[in-house]
C-alpha positions as CSV (number, residue, x, y, z in Angstrom):
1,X,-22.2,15.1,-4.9
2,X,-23.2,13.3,-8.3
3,X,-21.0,11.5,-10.3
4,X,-21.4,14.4,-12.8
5,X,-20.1,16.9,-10.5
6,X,-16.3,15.2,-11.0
7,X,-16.7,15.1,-14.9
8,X,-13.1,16.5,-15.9
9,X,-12.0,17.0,-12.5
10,X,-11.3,13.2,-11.6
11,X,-13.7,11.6,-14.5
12,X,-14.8,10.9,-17.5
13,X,-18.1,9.7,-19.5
14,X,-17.5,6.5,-21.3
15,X,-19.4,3.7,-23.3
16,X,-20.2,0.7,-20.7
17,X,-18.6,-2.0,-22.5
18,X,-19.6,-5.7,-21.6
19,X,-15.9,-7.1,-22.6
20,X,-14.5,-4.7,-20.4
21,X,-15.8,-5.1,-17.5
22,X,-15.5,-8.3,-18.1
23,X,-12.1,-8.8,-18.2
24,X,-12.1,-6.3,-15.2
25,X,-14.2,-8.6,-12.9
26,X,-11.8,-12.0,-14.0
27,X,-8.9,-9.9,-13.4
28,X,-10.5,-9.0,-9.6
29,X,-11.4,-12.9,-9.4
30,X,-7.9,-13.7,-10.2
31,X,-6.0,-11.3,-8.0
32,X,-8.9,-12.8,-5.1
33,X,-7.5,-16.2,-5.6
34,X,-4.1,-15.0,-5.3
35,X,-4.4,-13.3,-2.2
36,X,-5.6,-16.3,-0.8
37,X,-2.6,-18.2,-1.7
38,X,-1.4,-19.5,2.0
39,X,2.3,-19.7,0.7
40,X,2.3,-15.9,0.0
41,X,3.4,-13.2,2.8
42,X,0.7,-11.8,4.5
43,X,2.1,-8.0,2.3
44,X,1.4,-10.2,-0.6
45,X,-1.8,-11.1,0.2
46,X,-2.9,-7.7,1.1
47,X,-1.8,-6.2,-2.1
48,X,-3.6,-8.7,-4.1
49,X,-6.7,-7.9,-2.6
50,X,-6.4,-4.5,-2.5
51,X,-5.7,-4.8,-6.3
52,X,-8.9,-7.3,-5.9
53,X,-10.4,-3.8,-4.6
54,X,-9.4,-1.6,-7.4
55,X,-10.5,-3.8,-10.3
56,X,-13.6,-4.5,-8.8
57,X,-14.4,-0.7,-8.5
58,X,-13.2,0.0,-11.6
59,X,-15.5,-2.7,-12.8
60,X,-18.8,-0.6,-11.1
61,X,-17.3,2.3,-12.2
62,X,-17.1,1.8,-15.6
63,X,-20.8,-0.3,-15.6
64,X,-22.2,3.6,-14.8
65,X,-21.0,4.8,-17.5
66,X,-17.9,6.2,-15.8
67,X,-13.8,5.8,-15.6
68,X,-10.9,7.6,-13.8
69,X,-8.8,10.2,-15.1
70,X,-5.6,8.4,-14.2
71,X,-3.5,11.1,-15.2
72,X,-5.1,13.1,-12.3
73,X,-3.7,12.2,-8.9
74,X,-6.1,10.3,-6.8
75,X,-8.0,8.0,-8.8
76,X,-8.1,5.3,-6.5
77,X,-9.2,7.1,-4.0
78,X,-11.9,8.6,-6.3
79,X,-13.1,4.3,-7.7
80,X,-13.5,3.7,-3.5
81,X,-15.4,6.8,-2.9
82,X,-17.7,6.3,-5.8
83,X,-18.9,3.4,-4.7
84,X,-22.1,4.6,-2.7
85,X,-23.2,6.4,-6.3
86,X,-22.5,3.3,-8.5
87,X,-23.6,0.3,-6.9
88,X,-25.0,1.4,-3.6
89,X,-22.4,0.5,-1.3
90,X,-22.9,1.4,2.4
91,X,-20.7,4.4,3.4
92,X,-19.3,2.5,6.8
93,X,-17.5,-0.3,4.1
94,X,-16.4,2.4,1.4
95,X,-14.8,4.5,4.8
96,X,-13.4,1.2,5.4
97,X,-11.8,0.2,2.3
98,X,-10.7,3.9,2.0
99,X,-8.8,3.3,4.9
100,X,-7.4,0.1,3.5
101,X,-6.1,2.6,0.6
102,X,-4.3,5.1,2.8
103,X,-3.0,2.0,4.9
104,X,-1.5,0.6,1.5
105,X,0.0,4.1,0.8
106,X,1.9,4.0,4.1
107,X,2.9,0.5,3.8
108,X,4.5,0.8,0.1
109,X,5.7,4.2,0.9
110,X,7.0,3.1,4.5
111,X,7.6,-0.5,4.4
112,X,5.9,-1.1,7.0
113,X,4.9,-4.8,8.0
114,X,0.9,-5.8,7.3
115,X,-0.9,-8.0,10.1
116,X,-1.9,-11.2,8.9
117,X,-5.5,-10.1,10.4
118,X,-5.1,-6.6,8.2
119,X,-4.7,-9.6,5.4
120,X,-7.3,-11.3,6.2
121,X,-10.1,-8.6,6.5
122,X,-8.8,-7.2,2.9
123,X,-9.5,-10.5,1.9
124,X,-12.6,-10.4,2.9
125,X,-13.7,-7.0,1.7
126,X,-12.6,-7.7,-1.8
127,X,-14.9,-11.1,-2.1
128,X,-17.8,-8.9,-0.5
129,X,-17.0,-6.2,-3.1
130,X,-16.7,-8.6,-6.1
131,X,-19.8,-10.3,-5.3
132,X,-22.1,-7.3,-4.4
133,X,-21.0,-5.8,-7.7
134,X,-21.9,-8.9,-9.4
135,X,-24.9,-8.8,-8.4
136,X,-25.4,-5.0,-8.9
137,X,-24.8,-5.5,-12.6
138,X,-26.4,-8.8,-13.0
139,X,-29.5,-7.0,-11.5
140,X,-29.2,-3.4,-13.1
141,X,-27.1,-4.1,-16.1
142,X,-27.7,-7.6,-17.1
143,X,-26.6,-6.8,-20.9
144,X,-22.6,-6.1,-19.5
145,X,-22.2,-10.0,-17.8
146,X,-21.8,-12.7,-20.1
C-alpha cells in the first residue's frame, strides 16, 4: 500500500505548510503536558494523550504532503496506520497505538473505567511519537520546524 493508493478513499494531497504543522505539534505538546497533570483522572489522562496521538500524526501526515478526509469515517484510524509510510514508524508501536484507538472507542462508547497503567503507557507513546516525529521532520523536512 502507498499513501497514493488511499487518495480520495481516506485522503487527500495537500501543501505541507510549516505554520500548520506547527501549531499541530504545540497543540500535541500541550495536550502531553496535560495528560501528565497528576490531579486529572487517569480517563483524563488517557484522552489527552490519545489526543497527544492524533495531533502528532496528523502533524506527520500532513509533513508528507497528506491529510485525512474527515468526512470519511475512519480517519483516525487511517493518521495511526500511516505512520510506517510517513515517518517510518515500526509496525509493532503503530499495532499498538491502534489498539490504544479501538480501546478509546470502547471506553467513550462504553464508559468503561481506564487503568492508571493503560494511562501511563499512552503517556508514554504519545512523548515517543511527538519526539520521533520531530526528529523525522527536523531531519527530512527541516524547512516545516521553525
Amino acid at each position: 500500500m502507498t499513501l497514493d493508493n488511499l487518495l480520495g478513499v481516506s485522503l487527500e494531497r495537500v501543501q505541507a505548510d510549516a505554520a500548520s504543522i506547527a501549531r499541530l505539534l504545540e497543540a500535541a505538546q500541550s495536550s502531553l503536558t496535560d495528560a501528565q497533570l497528576p490531579n486529572l483522572s487517569s480517563e483524563g489522562r488517557f484522552d489527552m494523550a490519545y489526543k497527544a496521538i492524533m495531533q502528532t500524526a496528523n502533524a506527520a501526515l500532513q509533513a508528507y504532503g497528506f491529510r485525512t478526509l474527515t468526512s470519511k469515517p475512519g480517519h483516525h484510524q487511517t493518521m495511526i496506520q500511516t505512520l510506517p509510510r510517513t515517518i517510518g514508524l515500526d509496525s509493532a508501536t503503530m499495532v499498538l497505538l491502534d489498539q490504544m484507538r479501538k480501546q478509546r472507542n470502547v471506553i467513550d462508547y462504553s464508559g468503561d473505567l481506564v487503568s492508571e497503567s493503560l494511562a501511563a503507557e499512552a503517556i508514554k507513546q504519545a512523548g515517543a511519537l511527538l519526539g520521533m516525529t520531530r526528529a523525522w521532520i527536523r531531519t527530512h523536512k527541516p524547512h516545516l520546524l521553525p
